[in-house]
Structures are given as structure tokens and as C-alpha cells.
C-alpha positions in Angstrom: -18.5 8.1 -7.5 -18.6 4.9 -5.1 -16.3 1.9 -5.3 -18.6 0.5 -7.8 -19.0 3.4 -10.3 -14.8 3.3 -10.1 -14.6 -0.4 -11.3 -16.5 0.5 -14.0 -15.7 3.8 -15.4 -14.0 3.8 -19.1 -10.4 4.7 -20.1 -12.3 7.8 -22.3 -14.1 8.5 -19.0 -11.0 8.7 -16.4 -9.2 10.5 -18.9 -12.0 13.3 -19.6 -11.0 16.7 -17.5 -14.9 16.4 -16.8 -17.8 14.3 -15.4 -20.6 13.0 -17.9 -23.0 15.9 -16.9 -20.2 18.5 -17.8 -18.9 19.2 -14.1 -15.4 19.9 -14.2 -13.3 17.3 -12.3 -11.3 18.4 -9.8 -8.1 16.4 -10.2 -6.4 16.0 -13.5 -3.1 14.5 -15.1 -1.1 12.5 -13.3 -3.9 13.1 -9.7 -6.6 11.9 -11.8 -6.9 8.8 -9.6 -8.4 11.0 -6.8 -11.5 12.0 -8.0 -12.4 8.4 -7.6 -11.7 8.5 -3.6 -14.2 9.8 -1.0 -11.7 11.8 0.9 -14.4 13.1 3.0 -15.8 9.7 4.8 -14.3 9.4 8.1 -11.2 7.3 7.9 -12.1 4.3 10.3 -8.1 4.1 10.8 -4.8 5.0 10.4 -4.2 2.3 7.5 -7.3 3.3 6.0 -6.2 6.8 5.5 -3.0 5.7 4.1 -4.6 3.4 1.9 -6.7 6.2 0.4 -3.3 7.6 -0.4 -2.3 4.8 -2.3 0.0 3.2 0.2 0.3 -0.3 1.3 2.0 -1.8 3.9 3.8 -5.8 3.4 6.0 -8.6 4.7 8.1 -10.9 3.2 9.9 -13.5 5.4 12.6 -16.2 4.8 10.4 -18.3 2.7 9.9 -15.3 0.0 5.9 -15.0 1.1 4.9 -11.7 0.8 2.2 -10.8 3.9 -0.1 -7.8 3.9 0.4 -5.6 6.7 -1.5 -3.1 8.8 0.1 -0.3 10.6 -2.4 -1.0 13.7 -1.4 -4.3 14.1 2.6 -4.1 13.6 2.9 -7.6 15.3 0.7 -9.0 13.3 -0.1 -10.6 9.4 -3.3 -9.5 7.3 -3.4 -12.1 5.1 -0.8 -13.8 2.3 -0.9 -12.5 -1.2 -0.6 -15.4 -3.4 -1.5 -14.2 -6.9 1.0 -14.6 -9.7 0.5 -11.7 -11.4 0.8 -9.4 -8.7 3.7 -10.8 -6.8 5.6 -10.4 -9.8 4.6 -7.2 -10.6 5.5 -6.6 -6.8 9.1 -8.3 -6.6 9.9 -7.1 -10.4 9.8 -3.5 -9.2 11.2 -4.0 -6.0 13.9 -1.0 -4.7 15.4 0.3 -1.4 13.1 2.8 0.0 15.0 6.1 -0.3 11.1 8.3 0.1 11.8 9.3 3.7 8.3 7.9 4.5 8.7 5.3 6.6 12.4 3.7 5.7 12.9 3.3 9.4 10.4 -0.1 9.2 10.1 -0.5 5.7 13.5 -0.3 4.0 12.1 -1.2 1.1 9.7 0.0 -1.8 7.4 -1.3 -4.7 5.8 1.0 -7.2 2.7 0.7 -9.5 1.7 4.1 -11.2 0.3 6.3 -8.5 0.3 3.4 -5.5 3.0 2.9 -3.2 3.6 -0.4 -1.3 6.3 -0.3 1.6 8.2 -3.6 2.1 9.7 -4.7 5.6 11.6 -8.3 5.7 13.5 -11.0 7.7 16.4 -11.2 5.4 15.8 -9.9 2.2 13.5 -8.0 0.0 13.0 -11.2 -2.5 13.9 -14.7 -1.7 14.5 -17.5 -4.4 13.1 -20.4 -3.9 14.1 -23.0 -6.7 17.3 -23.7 -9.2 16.7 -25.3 -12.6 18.4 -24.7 -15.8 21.0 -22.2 -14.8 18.2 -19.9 -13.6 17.4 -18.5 -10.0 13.9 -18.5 -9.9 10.9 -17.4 -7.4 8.2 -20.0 -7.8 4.4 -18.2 -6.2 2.5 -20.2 -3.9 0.2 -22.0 -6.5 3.5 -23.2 -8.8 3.6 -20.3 -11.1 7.0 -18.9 -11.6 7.9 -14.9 -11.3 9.7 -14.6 -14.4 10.8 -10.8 -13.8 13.0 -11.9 -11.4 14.4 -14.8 -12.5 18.0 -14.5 -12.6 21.3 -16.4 -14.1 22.9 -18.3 -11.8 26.5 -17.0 -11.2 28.3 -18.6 -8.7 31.4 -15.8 -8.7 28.3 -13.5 -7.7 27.6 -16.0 -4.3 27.7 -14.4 -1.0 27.4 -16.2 2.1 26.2 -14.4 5.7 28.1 -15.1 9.3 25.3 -17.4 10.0 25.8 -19.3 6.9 22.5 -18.1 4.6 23.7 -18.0 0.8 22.5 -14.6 -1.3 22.9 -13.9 -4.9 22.2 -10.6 -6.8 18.9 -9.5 -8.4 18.0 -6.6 -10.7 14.9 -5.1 -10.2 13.2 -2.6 -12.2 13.2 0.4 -10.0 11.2 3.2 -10.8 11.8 6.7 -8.6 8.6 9.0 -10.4 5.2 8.0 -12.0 5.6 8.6 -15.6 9.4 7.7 -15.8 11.2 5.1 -17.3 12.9 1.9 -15.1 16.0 1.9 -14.1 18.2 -1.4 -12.7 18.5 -1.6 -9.2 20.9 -4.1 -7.9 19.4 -5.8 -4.7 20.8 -9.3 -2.6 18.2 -12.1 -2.7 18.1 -14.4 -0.2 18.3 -18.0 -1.4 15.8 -20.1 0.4 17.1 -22.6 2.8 15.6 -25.9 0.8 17.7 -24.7 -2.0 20.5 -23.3 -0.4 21.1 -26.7 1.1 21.5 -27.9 -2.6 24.6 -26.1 -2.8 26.3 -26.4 0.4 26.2 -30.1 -0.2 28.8 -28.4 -3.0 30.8 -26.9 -0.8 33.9 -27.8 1.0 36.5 -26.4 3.3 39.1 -25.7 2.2 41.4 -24.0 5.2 39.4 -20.5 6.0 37.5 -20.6 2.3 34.5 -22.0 1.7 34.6 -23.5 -2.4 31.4 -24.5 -4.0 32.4 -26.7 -6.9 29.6 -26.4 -9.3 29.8 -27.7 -13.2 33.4 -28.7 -12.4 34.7 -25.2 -11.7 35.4 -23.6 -8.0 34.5 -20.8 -6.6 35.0 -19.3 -2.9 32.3 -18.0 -1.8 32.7 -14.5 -0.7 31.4 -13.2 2.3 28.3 -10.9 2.2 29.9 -7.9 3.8 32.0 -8.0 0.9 29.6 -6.6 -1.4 29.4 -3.1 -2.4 
């Protein structure tokens, strides 16, 4: 069936072990996805046959924007992705990349069913961008927040880099097999420089420590190599 045909077909449809005119499909359970792919067209290149394979190739830089990426053009940006939904879907499932496809330039991963979309970064694999209300938040490009990653705000849990960056904790909702069930994966976020700047303001020296005196309570910072 073409691209078209695909968009449309029915839940009762995709599920059937055959086409309408009785032809048994060719892929079923968990591969059902393929029948819906013209594996046979010539691939026009190498990110097109990946793509046909349900892989996906992004960015995300120091601001937190996530950028699609084509193996082609590895110096290069395909376009921002700036929908709400799917950049929290994206940075809610975010885990280290443990596949052995690619880890060398995409350390990390993001799963959706059958697709597979390998992450490469500047710093870090998600980047917070606001702090209201206690919370750690990622705020998408139109305003819209990503509420699966919005994260409690614990100073003890502060890290701070050798070139001064600030990084707090994040628990994703990994996921290592279609089919299975989550599991928390414990990742450092980077804390976007506009709102890192917040903080520091916070901090003092005090001898070798750094102590961010937030709500009337100090805390040194620890540094980030100190995290297990």
C-alpha cells in the first residue's frame, strides 16, 4: 500500500493477519508495521534506508532544541522540531543508548513502539530551560511546557561542571523492548544558561566551596564528577 493507503488504514485493518482481498500479510505481531513500507523502491540514501527501518537521527544543543539530523550531512541541521507533543514524548523517554548501533555519535536513545530515534548533544540529553514553583521545567518553542520531565527542584541534587554549567537530575521513562513496561532512568540535565544565571546570583564563595543559599538553607554544590 502507498503512503496514503497507510494514513488511512483502520486499527481492525493493521491488526488483520490478512489484506481485504484475503492475501495473507506477510509481517505480523509485533513487525506488523512493515507491510506498510515499500522495501523494494530504491533507497535514494543512506538516511532513507534507515528511516524505512524506523530510525531517526537528532540534535539537541545547549538551549534544549532538538534538531533533526541526516547521516549525509553530519555537519549539518535538517530542520527544528518544535511540536509539543512530540518533544515530550521525545525527552520523556529519553535513555543512554546501550543498542550498539551507533553509541559512538549518538550516545543517546528515544523510543516509540517500533521507531528508534538516536540522540547526539552539546551537553546533555535534555536541557531545562525555566524554574517556577519548585519545579525544573522544559518550556517547547511555542510556550508549552513538557510536563514528563518536569522535575522537583533539589538543590542537594545540584552539580556544577569545571567550566561552571549547573546540572540537576532527571528521570526518564526508559524503555529497553517494544511491548515492555518503563523503567526510571536517571539522566543529568543541563540547566540552561538564562536560568542557571538565576542561581549563581545565589551562590557565594565560600573558601574552595561554592554555596547556593536558596529558601534560607545552604547547599555546596557538588561537583559533577561527583555523581555516580
Amino acid at each position: 500500500p502507498d503512503g496514503a493507503a497507510a494514513a488511512e488504514v483502520s486499527r481492525a485493518e493493521y491488526e488483520s493477519d490478512a489484506w481485504p482481498d484475503g492475501t495473507p500479510k506477510r509481517w505480523r505481531g509485533r513487525d506488523a508495521w512493515k507491510n506498510y513500507i515499500d522495501f523494494d523502491s530504491p533507497h535514494r540514501t543512506q538516511s532513507d534506508e534507515l528511516n524505512r527501518q524506523r530510525i531517526y537521527f537528532f540534535h539537541i544543543d545547549a538551549r534544549g532544541r532538538l534538531w533533526r539530523k541526516e547521516l549525509h550531512k553530519p555537519d549539518g541541521h535538517d530542520g527544528q522540531m518544535r511540536d509539543p507533543r512530540m518533544l515530550d514524548f521525545f525527552f520523556g523517554h529519553m535513555q543512554r543508548n546501550t543498542t550498539g548501533m551507533h553509541e559512538d555519535r549518538y550516545p543517546y536513545l528515544s523510543r516509540r513502539a517500533h521507531e528508534r530515534y538516536f540522540a547526539s548533544c552539546d551537553e546533555a540529553p535534555i536541557v531545562f530551560n525555566d524554574l517556577r514553583d519548585g519545579e525544573l521545567r522544559f518550556l517547547c518553542p511555542d510556550g508549552a511546557l513538557a510536563r514528563s520531565i518536569s522535575t522537583p527542584f533539589a538543590p542537594s541534587e545540584l552539580r556544577i561542571a569545571a567550566d561552571g554549567k549547573l546540572l540537576h537530575p532527571v528521570v526518564t521513562a526508559a524503555v529497553d523492548e517494544v511491548g515492555e513496561r518503563p523503567r526510571g532512568e536517571r539522566l543529568m540535565a543541563l540547566i540552561e544558561s538564562g536560568t542557571a544565571s538565576r542561581l549563581l546570583e545565589s551562590c557565594e564563595e565560600q573558601g574552595e566551596a561554592i554555596v547556593l543559599t536558596w529558601r534560607g538553607e545552604e547547599t555546596v554544590l557538588l561537583p559533577l564528577d561527583s555523581e555516580t
